[in-house]
C-alpha positions as MATLAB code, in Angstrom:
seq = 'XXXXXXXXXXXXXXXXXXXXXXXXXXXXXXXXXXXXXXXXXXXXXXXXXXXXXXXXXXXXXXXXXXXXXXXXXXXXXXXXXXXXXXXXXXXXXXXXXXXXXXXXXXXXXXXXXXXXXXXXXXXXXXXXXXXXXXXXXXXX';
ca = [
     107.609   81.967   91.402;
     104.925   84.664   89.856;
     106.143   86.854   92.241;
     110.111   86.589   91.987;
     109.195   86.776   88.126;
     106.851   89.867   88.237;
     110.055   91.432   90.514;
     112.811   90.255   87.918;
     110.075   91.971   84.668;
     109.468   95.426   86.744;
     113.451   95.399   87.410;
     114.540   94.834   83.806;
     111.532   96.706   82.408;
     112.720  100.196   84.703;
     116.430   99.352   83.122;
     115.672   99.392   79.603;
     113.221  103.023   80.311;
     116.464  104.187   82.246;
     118.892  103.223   78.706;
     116.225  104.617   76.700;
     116.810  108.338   78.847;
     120.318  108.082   79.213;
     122.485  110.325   77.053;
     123.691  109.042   73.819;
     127.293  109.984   72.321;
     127.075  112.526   69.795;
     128.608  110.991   66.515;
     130.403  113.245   63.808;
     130.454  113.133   60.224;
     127.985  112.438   57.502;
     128.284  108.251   57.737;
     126.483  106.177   59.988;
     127.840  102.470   59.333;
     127.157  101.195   62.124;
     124.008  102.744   62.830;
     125.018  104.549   66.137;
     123.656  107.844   64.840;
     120.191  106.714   63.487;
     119.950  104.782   67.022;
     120.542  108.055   69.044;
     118.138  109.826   66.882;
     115.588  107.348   67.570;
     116.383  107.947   71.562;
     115.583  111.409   70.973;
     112.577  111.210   69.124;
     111.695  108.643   71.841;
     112.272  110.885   74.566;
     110.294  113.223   72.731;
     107.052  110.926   72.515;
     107.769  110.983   68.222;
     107.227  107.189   68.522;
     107.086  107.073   64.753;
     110.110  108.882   64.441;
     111.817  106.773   66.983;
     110.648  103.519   65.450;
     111.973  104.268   62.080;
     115.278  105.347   63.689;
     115.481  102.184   65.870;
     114.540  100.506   62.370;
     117.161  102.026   60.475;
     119.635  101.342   63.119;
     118.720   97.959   63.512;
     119.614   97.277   59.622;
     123.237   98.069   60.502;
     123.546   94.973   62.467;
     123.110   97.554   66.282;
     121.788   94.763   68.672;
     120.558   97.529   70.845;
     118.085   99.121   68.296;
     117.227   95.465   67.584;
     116.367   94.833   71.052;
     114.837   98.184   71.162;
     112.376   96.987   68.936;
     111.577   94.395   70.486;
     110.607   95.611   73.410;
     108.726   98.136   71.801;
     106.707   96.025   69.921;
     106.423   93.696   73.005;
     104.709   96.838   74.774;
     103.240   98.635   71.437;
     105.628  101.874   72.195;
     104.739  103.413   68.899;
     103.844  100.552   67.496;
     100.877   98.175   67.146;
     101.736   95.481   70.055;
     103.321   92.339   68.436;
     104.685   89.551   70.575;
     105.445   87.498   67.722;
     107.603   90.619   65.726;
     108.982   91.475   69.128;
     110.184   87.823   69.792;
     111.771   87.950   66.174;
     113.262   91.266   67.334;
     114.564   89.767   70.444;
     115.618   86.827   68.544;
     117.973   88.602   65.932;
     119.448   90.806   69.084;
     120.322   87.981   70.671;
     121.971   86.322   67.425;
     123.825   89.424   67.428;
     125.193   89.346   71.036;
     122.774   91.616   73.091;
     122.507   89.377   76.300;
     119.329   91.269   77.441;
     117.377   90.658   74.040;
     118.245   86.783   75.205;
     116.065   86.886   78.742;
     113.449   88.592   77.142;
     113.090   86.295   74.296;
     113.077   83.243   76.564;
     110.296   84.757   79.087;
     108.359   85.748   75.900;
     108.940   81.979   74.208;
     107.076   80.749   77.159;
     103.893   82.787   77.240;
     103.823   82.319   73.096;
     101.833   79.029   71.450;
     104.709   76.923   70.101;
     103.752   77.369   66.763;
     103.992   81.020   67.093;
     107.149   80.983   68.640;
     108.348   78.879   65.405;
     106.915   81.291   62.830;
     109.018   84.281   64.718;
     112.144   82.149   64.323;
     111.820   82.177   60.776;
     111.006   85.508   60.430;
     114.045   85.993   62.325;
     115.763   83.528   60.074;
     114.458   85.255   56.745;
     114.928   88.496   57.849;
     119.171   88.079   58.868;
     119.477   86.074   55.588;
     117.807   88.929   53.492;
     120.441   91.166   55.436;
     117.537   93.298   57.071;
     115.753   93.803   53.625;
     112.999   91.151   54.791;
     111.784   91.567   58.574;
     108.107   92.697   57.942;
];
């Protein structure tokens, strides 16, 4: 079972670095409502190794409802990718993606919900919780 799971974790980890090079639409204009723009900026800064950059971009993004940037985030906080490594942030991450239909951000938040305590896994879910209710003002 390790093994099949290591297999299925290399695969889906080599997917999300292959999104994360991929060429991103360039959007026009001077608006970004739904966050498409700061989410490609972030790609570039990641692809550039400006994890800070990248992080704030994937943050900004992420308060616009994108379910990618969310899930970005919480990967990179799963694997501290310009961040400090937080399982318990990155299953909140993974948690709000998933409320917000990215189907990935769902598989990673169950394999991360079973290495967690229980009682860590409940204090991410109402981050989570707090942090859609506060309408992304709230997720620290």
């Amino acid at each position: 079972m390790w093994i099949r799971m290591n297999k299925v974790l290399k695969t889906t980890i080599a997917a999300a670095m292959v999104m994360l090079l991929l060429p991103s639409p360039v959007v026009f204009g001077n608006s970004d409502p739904d966050g498409q723009g700061a989410l490609d900026a972030g790609r570039a800064a990641y692809q550039a190794k400006d994890y800070v950059t990248a992080m704030k971009s994937f943050r900004e993004a992420a308060s616009h409802n994108h379910n990618e940037a969310q899930w970005l985030l919480g990967y990179s906080y799963q694997f501290g990718r310009g961040l400090l490594m937080d399982e318990v942030t990155a299953y909140m991450w993974y948690s709000i993606a998933a409320a917000n239909g990215h189907a990935s951000a769902l598989g990673w938040r169950g394999y991360l919900g079973r290495l967690l305590p229980q009682d860590s896994v409940i204090t991410a879910q109402q981050r989570a919780q707090r942090c859609i209710a506060s309408e992304y003002a709230d997720c620290d």
